[in-house]
DRENZA-784550 format. One record per residue (C-alpha): x, y, z; residue number from 1; residue in three letters; chain. Coordinates in steps of 0.1 Angstrom, whole numbers. Each point is the difference from the previous one (the first is absolute). Layout:
N
+-------+-------+-------+-----+-----+---+
!    xx !    yy !    zz !   k !   r ! c !
+-------+-------+-------+-----+-----+---+
!     X !     Y !     Z ! NUM ! ALA ! A !
...
+-------+-------+-------+-----+-----+---+
This chain:
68
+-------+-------+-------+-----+-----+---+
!    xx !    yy !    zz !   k !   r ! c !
+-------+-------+-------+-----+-----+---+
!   -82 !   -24 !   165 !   1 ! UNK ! A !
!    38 !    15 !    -1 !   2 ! UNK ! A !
!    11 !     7 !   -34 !   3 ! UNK ! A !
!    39 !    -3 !    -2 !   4 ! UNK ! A !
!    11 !    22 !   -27 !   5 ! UNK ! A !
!    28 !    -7 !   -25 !   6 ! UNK ! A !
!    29 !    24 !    -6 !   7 ! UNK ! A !
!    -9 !     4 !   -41 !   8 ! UNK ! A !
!    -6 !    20 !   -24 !   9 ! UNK ! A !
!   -10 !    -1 !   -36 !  10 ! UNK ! A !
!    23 !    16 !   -30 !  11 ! UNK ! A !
!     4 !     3 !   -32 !  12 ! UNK ! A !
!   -37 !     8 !   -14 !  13 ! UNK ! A !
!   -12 !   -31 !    24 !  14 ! UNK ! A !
!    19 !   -26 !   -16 !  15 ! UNK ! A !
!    29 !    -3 !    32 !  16 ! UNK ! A !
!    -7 !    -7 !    33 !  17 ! UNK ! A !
!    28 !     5 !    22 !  18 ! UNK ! A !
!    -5 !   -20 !    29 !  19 ! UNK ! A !
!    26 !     1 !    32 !  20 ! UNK ! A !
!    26 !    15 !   -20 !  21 ! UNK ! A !
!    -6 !   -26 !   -29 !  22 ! UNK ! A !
!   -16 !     5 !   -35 !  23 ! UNK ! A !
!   -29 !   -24 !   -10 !  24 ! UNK ! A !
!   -18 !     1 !   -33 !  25 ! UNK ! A !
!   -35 !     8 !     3 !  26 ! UNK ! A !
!   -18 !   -31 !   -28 !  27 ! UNK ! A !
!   -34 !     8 !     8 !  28 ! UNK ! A !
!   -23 !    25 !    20 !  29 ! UNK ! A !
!   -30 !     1 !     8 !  30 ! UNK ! A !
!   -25 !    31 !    14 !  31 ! UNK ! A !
!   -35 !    -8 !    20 !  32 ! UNK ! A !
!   -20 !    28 !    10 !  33 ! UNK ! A !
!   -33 !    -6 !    14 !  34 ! UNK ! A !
!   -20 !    29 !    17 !  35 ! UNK ! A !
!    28 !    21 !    11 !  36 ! UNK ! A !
!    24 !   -31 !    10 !  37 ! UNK ! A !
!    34 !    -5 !   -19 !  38 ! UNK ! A !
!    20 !   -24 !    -4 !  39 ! UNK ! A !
!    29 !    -6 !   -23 !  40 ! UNK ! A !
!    19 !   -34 !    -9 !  41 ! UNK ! A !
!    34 !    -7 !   -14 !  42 ! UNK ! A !
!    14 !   -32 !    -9 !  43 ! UNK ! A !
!    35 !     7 !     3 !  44 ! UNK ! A !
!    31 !   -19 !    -8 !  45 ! UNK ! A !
!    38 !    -3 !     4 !  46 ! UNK ! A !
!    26 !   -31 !    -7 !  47 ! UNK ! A !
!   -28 !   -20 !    -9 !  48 ! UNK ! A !
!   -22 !     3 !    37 !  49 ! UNK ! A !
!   -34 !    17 !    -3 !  50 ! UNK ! A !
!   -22 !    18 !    23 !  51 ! UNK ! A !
!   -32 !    19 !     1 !  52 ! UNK ! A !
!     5 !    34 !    19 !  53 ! UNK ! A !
!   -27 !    24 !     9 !  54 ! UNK ! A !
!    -9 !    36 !     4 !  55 ! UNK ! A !
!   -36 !    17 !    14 !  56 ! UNK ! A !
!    13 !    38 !    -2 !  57 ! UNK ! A !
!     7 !     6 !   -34 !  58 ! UNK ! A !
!    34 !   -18 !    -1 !  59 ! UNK ! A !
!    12 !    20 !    29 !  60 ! UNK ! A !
!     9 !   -25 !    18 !  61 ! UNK ! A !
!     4 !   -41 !    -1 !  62 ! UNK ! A !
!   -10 !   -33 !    17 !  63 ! UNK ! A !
!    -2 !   -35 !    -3 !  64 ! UNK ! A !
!   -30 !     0 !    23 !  65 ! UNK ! A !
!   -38 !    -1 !   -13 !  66 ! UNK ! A !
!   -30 !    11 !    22 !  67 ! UNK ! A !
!   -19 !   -31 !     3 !  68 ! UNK ! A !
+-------+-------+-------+-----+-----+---+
């Protein structure tokens, strides 16, 4: 599976994501960690469009992908 990585970065103590430039507000998030694995979940929103972005490396970087 190829991951495509978003250009985005969280600031402001996690409550911003700036994604492509643009600022989002983070609304909800969301950590699993299950025997070593990590994923984190943000539901992210901006001029009233909402999306779920995630991160497996400690919110180093960003996708919109899942590992199925």
């Amino acid at each position: 599976m190829i991951i495509i990585y978003e250009d985005a970065e969280l600031i402001e103590d996690g409550t911003i994501l700036v994604l492509d430039g643009e600022q989002w507000n983070v609304v909800k998030s969301h950590t699993f960690d299950d025997f070593g694995s990590f994923m984190d979940t943000f539901t992210i929103q901006r001029n009233g469009e909402t999306k779920e972005i995630y991160s497996y490396e400690d919110c180093e970087t960003f996708t919109f992908c899942t590992y199925d």
